[in-house]
N, C-alpha and C positions, 0 to 999 in steps of 0.2 A: 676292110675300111681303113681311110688311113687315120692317127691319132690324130684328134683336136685339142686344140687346147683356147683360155677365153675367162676371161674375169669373169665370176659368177654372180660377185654384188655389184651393188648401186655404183654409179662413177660419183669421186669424190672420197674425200676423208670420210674414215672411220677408224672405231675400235678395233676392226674385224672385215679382214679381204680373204674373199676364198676364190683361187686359182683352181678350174674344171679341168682334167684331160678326159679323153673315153676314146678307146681305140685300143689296137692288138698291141701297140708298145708302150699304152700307158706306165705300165707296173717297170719297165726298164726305165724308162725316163724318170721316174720317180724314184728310182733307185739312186739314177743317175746323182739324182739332186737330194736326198735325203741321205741315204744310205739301208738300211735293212730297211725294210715293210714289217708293220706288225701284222698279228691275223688279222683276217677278213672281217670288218665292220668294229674295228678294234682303235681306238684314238693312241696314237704314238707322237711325242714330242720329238720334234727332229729339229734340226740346223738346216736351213736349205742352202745351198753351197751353187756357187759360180761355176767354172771351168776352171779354175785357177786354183780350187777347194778353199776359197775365201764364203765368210759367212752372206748373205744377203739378208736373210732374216731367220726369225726364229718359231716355230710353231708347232699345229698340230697336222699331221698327215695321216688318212683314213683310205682305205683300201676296199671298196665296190667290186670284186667276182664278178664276170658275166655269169648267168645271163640276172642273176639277182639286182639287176642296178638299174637305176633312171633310165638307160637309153638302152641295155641288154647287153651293152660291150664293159668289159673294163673299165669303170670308170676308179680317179684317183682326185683326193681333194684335196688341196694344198691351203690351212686354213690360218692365214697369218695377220701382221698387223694391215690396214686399213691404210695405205700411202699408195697414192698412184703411181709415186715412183717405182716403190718394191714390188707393187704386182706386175709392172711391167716387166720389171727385170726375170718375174720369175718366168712369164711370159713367153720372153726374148728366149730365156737358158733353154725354157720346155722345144721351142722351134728351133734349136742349135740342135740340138736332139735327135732332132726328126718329126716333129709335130707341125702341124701349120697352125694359122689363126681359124677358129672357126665363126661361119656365117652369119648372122641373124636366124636363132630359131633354130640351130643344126643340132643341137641335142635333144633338141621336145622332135624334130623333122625323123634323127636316128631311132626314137622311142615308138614314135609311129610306124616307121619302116620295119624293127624288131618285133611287132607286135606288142608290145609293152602296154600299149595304151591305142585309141582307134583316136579317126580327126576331128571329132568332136571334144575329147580329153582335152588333145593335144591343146585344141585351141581355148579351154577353158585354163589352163596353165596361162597362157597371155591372161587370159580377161583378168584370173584372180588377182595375177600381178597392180593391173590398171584398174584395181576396182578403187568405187569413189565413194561407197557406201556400204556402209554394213551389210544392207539386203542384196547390194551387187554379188558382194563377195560370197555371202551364203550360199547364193545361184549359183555362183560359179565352182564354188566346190563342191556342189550339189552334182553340176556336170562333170568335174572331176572323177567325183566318185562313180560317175557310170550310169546316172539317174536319166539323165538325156536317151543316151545312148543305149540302154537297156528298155526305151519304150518304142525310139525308130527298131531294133531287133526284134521284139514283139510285134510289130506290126507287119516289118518284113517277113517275117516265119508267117503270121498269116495270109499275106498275099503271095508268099512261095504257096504255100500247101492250099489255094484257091485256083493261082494258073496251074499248078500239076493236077490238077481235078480236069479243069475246063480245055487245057491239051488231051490229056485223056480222052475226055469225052469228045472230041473232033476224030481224036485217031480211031477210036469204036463208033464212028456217024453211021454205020451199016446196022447197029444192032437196033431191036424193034426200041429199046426205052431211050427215048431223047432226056438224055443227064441234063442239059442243057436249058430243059423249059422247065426244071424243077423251079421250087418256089426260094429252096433254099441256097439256090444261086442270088439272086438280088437280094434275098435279105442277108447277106453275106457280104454281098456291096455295099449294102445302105450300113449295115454296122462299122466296115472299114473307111465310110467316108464320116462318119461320129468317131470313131476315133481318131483320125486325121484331125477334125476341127479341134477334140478338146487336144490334141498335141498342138497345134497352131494357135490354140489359145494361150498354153503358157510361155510357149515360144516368143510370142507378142510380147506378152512380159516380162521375159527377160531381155530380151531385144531392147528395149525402154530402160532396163538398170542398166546395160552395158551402154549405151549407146545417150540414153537420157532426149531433153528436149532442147532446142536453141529457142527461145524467148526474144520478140526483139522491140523495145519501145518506142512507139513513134507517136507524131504530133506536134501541134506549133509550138513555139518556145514559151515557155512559164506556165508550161500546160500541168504540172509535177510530175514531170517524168523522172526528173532527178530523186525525188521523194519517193515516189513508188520505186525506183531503184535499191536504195537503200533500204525502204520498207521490207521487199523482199529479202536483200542481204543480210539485213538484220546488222548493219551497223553504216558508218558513214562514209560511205565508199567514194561518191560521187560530193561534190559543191552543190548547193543548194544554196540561192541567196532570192531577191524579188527580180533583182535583174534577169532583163531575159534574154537568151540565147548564151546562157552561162556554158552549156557545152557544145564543144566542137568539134570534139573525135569523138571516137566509139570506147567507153566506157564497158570492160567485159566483167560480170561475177559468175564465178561458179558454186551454184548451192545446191540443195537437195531440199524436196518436198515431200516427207513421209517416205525416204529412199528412193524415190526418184531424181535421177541427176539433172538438175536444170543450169543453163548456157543462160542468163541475162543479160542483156547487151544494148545501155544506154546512151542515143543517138541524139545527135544535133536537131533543133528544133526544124520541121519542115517551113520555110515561107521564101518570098521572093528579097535576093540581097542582094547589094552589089560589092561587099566586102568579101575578098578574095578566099581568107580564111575558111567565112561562112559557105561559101559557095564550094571549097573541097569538103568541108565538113559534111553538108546537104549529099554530096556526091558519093561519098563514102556511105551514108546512112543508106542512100537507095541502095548501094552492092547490097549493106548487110541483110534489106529487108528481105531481097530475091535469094537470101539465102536460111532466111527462118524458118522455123517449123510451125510457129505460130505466133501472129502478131496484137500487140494489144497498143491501139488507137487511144491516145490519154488526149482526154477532151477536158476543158472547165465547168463543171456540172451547174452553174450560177452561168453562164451564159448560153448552156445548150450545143447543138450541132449548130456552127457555124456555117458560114457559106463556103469558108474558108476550109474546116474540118471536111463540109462534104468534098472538098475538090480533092482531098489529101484522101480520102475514104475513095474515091473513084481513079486513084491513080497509085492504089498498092495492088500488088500482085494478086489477082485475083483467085488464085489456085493455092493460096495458104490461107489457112483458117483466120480469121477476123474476130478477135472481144474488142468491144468498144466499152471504155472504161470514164466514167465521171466521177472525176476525180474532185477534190475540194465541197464534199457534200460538208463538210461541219463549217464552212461559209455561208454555204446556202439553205441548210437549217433543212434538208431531203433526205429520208431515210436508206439507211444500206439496204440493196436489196439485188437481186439478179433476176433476169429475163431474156427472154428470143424476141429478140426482131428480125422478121425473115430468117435470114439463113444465120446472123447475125447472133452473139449472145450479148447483151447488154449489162456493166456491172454498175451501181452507182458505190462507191467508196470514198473514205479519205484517207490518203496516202500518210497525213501528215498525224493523225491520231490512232493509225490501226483498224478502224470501224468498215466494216465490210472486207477486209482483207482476208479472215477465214474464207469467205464466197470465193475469191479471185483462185486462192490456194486447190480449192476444192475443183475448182471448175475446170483449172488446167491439165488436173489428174484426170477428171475425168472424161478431157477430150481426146485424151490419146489411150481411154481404157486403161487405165494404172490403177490397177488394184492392191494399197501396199500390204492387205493381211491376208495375201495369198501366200501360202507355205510351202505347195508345189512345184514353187517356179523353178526352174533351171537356166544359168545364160543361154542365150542366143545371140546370132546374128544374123543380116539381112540374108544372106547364100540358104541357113537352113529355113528361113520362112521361106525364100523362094521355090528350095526344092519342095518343102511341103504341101503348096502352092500348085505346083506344079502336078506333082503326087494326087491332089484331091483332082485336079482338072482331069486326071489321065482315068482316074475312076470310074469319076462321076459321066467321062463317055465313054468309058466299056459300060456303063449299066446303063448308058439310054442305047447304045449297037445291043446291045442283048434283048432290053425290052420290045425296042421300037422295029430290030430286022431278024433278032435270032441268033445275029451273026458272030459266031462263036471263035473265027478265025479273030474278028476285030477286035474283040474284049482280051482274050488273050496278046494281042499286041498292045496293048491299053495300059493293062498289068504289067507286061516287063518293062513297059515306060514307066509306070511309076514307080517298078521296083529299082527300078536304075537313078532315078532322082532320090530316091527315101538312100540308099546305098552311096551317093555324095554327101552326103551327113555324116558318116561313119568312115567315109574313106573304102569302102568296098567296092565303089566304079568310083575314080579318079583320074586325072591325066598330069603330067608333072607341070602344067601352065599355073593349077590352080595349088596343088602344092608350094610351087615356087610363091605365088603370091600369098599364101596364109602363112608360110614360116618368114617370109623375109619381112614381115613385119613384129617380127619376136624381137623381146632382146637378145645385144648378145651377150652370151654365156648361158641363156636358158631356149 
């Protein structure tokens, strides 16, 4: 493999910049530039030196053995001050050397390919990085540590040692006892599709910390959309005045609900304008709606649904969830309270005192199933729901082919389908397209 090399912190000033190599010439290049190595796993103060054996900086250098290290090859860690200048340069000296620049993601990509770690790991190293909540980050070192990945493995060793049963039993289809119409075939299936769900359950939830929700507020202008904006942010993000049509671009916060990541994104009021402004503002509101996860319709609870709101209410996207929210109940002297209209949730609140705002908080958690004092979760993302997804589908019709014809050929091909989808979780069936796409969204240096 050839050496890499790659800034391994944040871009930008700091106290503290650490220069990655890992590759067969790490430990020469590093020699190159320090001079001796101390032992293995051992912090040595060094000079890092130019070509010219002029100093560039001053620090500490630490010496990573394969197969004992991050990515299984030599790695070396050059850990010095915190100037984008100096780490480039040390950089540059490393690929004078013989090093190249490495990838997005090629040391977590190299740790996978060593076996160090499976692609579930791997990709819980990004999440932890980008975590934006406490309970994110829990999850994801949760998956780190192998929590994820040690229950697709259990499952898999179950449905290995189900299709070697039910192979089997096809290749003996001559002997007088049909293996096949036992009983403890299907309740074999129906156990493996209960453990799929409860894995696809937590999976959900983690998928939700990594990934969060997009929020998007719509409605006619001096509706308090701006109020409830800020209600949720919890400080004063957005203008707020009587005047209406005060905002006119897209207004975005990022917060958290009991650890769940929420995307809030306060839009120009909907209504008919001829001022130019107004009309990109309106335009840009529609993109954001067709792009929410869930939207909440801020109505004036003192004037009710309008003729107006219903036309706004029959012209949002009709395939994202809908709260319709009445807003300014401590005007109109109407208690907080929530309900279903039709398919509809209904909140009455006031944005501008806090009263009903527990309901709104409660209710967004619990339409996308956000459970925050679940302690099992591990991150996710959308690929392992899909396999899992996938995995229950391929089950659930080997056990109606078994119930419904017998048919022992078809269940067994059911099984390695979904042993091949549970095994893209883990990186055990993979192909380098999707590889390429989960590392090159890493940073680089990790």
């Amino acid at each position: 493999m050839e050496t890499i090399v790659a800034v391994a912190t944040a871009p930008g000033r700091g106290g503290v910049g650490v220069v990655r190599l890992s590759g067969d010439t790490s430990v020469s290049i590093a020699t190159a530039i320090c001079g001796k190595l101390a032992a293995p796993r051992y912090a040595k103060f060094s000079h890092f030196r130019d070509e010219d054996g002029d100093i560039i900086d001053s620090g500490v250098v630490i010496y990573f053995p394969n197969p004992a290290s991050f990515t299984g090859e030599d790695v070396i860690e050059l850990q010095g001050h915190g100037s984008p200048l100096v780490l480039d340069r040390l950089c540059q000296r490393a690929i004078a050397l013989g090093a190249r620049m490495a990838r997005p993601g090629e040391f977590s990509e190299r740790a996978f390919v060593n076996g160090k770690m499976d692609l579930a790991q791997a990709e819980a190293v990004a999440d932890l990085i980008d975590s934006s909540t406490e309970q994110a980050a829990r999850s994801a070192m949760r998956s780190l540590q192998g929590v994820f990945s040690e229950r697709i493995n259990h499952l898999l060793l179950q449905l290995t040692e189900l299709r070697m049963f039910v192979e089997a039993a096809i290749d003996f289809s001559d002997e007088e006892i049909d293996f096949l119409a036992e009983a403890a075939v299907g309740d074999q299936l129906l156990a493996l599709l209960k453990t799929v769900a409860g894995i696809s359950s937590s999976a959900q939830q983690g998928r939700l910390l990594r990934e969060g929700m997009s929020v998007v507020l719509a409605g006619q202008p001096n509706a308090g959309k701006s109020s409830l904006h800020n209600q949720l942010a919890g400080h004063d993000a957005a203008i707020v005045t009587d005047v209406a049509g005060t905002t006119r671009d897209i207004l975005r916060e990022q917060i958290h609900l009991n650890g769940l990541p929420l995307r809030i994104s306060d839009t120009a009021g909907l209504h008919d304008s001829t001022d130019v402004v107004e009309q990109e503002g309106i335009r840009r509101t529609q993109n954001e709606l067709a792009q929410a996860d869930h939207i909440l319709l801020i109505i004036d609870a003192g004037q009710g649904m309008t003729e107006k709101d219903q036309q706004i209410c029959s012209e949002l996207p009709s395939h994202i969830p809908l709260t319709i929210v009445h807003n300014k109940i401590d005007k109109s002297g109407i208690p907080a309270s929530i309900a279903s209209e039709g398919d509809d949730t209904v909140i009455y609140l006031s944005a501008k005192t806090g009263e009903g705002m527990d309901l709104l908080e409660k209710h967004l958690c619990d339409s996308v199933g956000y459970h925050p004092q679940d302690q099992g979760v591990f991150i996710a993302r959308r690929r392992h729901l899909d396999a899992l997804e996938r995995a229950r589908i391929a089950i659930q019709v080997g056990y109606d082919c078994l119930n419904g014809m017998g048919a022992g050929e078809l269940l067994a091909e059911e099984l390695r389908q979904a042993q091949n989808a549970l095994g893209e979780i883990t990186g055990t069936f993979t192909n380098e397209d999707l590889l390429d796409k989960i590392f090159s969204s890493f940073c680089i240096g990790k």
